[in-house]
VOPAGU-2260 file (C-alpha; in pm, 1 decimal, decimal comma):
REM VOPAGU-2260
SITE   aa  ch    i         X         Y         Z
SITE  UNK   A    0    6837,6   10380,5    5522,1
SITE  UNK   A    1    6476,7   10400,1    5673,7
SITE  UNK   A    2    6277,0   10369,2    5412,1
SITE  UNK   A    3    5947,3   10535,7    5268,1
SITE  UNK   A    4    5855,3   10751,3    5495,9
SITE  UNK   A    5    6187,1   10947,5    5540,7
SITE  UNK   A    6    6126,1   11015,1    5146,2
SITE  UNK   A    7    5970,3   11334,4    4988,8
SITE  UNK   A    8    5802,8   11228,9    4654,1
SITE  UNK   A    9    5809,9   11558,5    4400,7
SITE  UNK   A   10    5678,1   11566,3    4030,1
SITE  UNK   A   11    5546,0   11777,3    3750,8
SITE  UNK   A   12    5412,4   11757,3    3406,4
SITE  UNK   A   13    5368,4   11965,4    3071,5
SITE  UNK   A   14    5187,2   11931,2    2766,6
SITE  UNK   A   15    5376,4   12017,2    2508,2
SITE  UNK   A   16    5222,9   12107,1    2160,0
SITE  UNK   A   17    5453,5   11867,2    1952,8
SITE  UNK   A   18    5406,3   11554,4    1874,8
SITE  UNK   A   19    5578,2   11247,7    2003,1
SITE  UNK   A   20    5857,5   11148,6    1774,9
SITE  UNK   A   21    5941,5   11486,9    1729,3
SITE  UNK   A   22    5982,9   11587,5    2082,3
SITE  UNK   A   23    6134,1   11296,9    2136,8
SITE  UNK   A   24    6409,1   11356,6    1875,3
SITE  UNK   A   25    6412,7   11767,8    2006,2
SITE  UNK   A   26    6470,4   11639,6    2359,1
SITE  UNK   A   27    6753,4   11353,6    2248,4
SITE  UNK   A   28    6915,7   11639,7    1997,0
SITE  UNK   A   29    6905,2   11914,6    2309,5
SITE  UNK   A   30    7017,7   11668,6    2592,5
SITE  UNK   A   31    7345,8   11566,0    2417,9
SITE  UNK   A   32    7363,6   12007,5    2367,7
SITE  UNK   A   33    7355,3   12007,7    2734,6
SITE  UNK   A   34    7014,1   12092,7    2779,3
SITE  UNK   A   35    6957,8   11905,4    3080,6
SITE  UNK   A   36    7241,0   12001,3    3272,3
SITE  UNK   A   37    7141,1   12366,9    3230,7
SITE  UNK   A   38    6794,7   12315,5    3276,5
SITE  UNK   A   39    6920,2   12136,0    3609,0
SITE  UNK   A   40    7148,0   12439,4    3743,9
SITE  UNK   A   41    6867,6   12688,9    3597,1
SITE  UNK   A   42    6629,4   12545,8    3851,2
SITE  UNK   A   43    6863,5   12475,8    4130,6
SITE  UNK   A   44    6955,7   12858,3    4110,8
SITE  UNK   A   45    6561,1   12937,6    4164,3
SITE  UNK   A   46    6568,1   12703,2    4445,6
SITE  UNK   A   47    6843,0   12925,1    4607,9
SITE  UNK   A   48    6641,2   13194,1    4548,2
SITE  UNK   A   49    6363,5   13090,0    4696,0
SITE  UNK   A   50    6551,4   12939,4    4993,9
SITE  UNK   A   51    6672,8   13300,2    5036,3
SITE  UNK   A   52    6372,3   13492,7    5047,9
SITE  UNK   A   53    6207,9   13238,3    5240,7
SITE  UNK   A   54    6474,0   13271,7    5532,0
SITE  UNK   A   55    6714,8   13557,2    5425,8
SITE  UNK   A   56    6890,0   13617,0    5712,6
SITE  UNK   A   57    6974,1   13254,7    5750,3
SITE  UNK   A   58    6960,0   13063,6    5403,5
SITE  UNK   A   59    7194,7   13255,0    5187,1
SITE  UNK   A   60    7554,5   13181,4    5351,4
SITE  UNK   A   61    7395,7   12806,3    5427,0
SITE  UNK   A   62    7261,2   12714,1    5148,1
SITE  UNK   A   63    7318,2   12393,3    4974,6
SITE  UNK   A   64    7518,8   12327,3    4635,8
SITE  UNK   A   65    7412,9   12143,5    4297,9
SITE  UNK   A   66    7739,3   11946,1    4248,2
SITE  UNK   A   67    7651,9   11692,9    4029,6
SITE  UNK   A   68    7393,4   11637,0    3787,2
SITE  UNK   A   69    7390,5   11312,9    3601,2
SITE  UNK   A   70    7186,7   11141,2    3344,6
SITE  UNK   A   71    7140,3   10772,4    3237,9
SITE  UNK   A   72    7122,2   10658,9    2863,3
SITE  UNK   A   73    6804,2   10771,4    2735,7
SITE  UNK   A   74    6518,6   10451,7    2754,7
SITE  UNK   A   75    6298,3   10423,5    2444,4
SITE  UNK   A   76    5928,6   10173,4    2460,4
SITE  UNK   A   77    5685,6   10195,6    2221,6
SITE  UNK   A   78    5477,4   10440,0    2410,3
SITE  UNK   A   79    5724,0   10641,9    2612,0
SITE  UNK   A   80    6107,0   10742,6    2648,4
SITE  UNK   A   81    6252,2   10763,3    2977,9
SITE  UNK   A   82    6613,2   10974,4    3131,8
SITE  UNK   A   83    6679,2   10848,0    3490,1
SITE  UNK   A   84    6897,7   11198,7    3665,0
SITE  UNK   A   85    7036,5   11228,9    3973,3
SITE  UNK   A   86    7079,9   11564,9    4134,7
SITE  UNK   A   87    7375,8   11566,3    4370,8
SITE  UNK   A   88    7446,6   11846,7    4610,9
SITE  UNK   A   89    7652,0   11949,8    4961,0
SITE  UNK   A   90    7659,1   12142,4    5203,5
SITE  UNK   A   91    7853,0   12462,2    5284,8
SITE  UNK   A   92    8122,5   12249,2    5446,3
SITE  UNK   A   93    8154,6   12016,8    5108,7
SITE  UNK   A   94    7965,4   11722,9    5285,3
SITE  UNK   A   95    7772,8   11547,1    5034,5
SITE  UNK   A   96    7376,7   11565,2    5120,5
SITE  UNK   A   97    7109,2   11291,6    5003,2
SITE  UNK   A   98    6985,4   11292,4    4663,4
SITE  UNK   A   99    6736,7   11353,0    4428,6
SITE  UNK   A  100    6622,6   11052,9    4182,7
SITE  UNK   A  101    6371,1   11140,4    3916,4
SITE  UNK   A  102    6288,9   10980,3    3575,1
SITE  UNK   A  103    6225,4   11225,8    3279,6
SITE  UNK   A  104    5957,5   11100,6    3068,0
SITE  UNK   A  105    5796,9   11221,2    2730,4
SITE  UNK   A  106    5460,8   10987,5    2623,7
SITE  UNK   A  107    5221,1   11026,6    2348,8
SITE  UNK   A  108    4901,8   11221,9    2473,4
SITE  UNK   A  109    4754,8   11319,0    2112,8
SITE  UNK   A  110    4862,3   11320,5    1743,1
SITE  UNK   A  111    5044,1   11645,3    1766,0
SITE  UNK   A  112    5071,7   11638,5    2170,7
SITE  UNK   A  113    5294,8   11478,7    2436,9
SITE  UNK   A  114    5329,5   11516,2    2779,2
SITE  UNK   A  115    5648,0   11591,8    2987,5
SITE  UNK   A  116    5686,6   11452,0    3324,9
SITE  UNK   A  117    5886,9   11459,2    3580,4
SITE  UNK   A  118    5884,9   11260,1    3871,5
SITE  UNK   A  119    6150,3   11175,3    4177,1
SITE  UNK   A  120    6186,3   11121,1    4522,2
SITE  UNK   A  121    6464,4   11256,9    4786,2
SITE  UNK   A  122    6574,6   11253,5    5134,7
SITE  UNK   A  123    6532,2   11528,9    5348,6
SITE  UNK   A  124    6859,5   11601,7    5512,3
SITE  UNK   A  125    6886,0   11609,0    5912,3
SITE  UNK   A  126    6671,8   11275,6    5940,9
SITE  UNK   A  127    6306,0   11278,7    6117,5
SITE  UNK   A  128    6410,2   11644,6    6197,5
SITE  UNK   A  129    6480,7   11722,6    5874,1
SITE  UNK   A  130    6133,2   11553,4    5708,6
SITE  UNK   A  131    5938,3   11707,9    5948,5
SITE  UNK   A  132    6129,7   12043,3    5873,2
SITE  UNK   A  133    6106,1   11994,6    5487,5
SITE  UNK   A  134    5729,9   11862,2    5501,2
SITE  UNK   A  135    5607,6   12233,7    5676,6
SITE  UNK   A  136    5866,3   12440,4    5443,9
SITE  UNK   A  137    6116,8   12323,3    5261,9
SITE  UNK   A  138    5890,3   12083,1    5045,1
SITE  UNK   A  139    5734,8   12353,6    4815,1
SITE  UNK   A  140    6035,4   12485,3    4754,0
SITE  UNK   A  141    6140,8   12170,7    4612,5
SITE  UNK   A  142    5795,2   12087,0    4440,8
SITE  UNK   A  143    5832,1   12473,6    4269,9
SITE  UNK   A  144    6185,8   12309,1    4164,2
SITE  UNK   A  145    6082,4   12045,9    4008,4
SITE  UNK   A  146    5833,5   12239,2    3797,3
SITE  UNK   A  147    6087,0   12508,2    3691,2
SITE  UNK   A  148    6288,8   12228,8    3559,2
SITE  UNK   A  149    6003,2   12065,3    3383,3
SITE  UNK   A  150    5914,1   12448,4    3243,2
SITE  UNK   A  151    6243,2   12504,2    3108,7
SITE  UNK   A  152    6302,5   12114,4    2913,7
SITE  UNK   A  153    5913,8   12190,8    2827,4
SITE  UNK   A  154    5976,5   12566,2    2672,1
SITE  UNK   A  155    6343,5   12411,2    2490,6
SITE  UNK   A  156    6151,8   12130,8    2301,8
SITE  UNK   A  157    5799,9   12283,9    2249,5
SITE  UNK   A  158    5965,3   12678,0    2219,6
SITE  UNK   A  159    5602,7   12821,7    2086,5
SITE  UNK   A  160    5427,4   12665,0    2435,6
SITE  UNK   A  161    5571,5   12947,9    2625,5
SITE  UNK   A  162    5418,5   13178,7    2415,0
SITE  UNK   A  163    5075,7   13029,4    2490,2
């Protein structure tokens, strides 16, 4: 392993117009549902679709697969509540490629507000070729991945935010 600077930190946040305990009982109701694991393959799928258009000739028969998604035990404090995920995926000859780690965290912004963050970290395939590869294209495909899955928890636990 080599460390920080091999690692491409990704994040996003919502404000969702619910407030605390509630989303946080929404989100705990929707994630047992399932909720996460689709929200996860919902976003990886716009990720492909992206990859695609940003290299179609190239991307489509090469592109990676989400294999695994997993979730920790949700984390309650007093002022926030915390999922750890992993997003696991391989290549087109079934070789496992590195991971995403995020944490999934809902915390009390205002009485009838709470914010939705996500934030993680990954490894670039390919090593130093790979980061340098990912930092001039690949990460914004990955940042605009992170949102969409932060969008779609965001819209399933606040449903009235997307209409705003």
């Amino acid at each position: 392993m080599r460390g920080l600077p091999d690692r491409m930190f990704i994040g996003a946040e919502k404000r969702l117009d619910v407030g605390f305990h509630a989303a946080q009982a929404r989100l705990g109701y929707l994630a047992r549902g399932g909720l996460l694991r689709r929200a996860s393959h919902d976003a990886y799928g716009e990720w492909e679709t992206r990859l695609a258009r940003l290299s179609p000739l190239t991307a489509a028969p090469a592109t990676p697969k989400l294999a695994a998604v997993r979730f920790r035990d949700m984390v309650t404090q007093a002022d926030s509540v915390l999922w750890a995920m992993r997003w696991e995926a391989i290549d087109p000859d079934g070789v496992l490629i590195p991971a995403l780690d995020a944490d999934i965290r809902l915390t009390p912004a205002e009485e009838q507000t709470t914010m939705l963050a996500v934030s993680g970290a990954y490894r670039p395939p390919l090593g130093r070729m790979g980061t340098r590869m990912d930092r001039a294209s690949l990460h914004p495909l990955a940042q605009a991945t992170i949102q969409a899955f932060t969008n779609h928890i965001g819209t399933a636990i606040a449903p009235s935010a997307a209409l705003l």
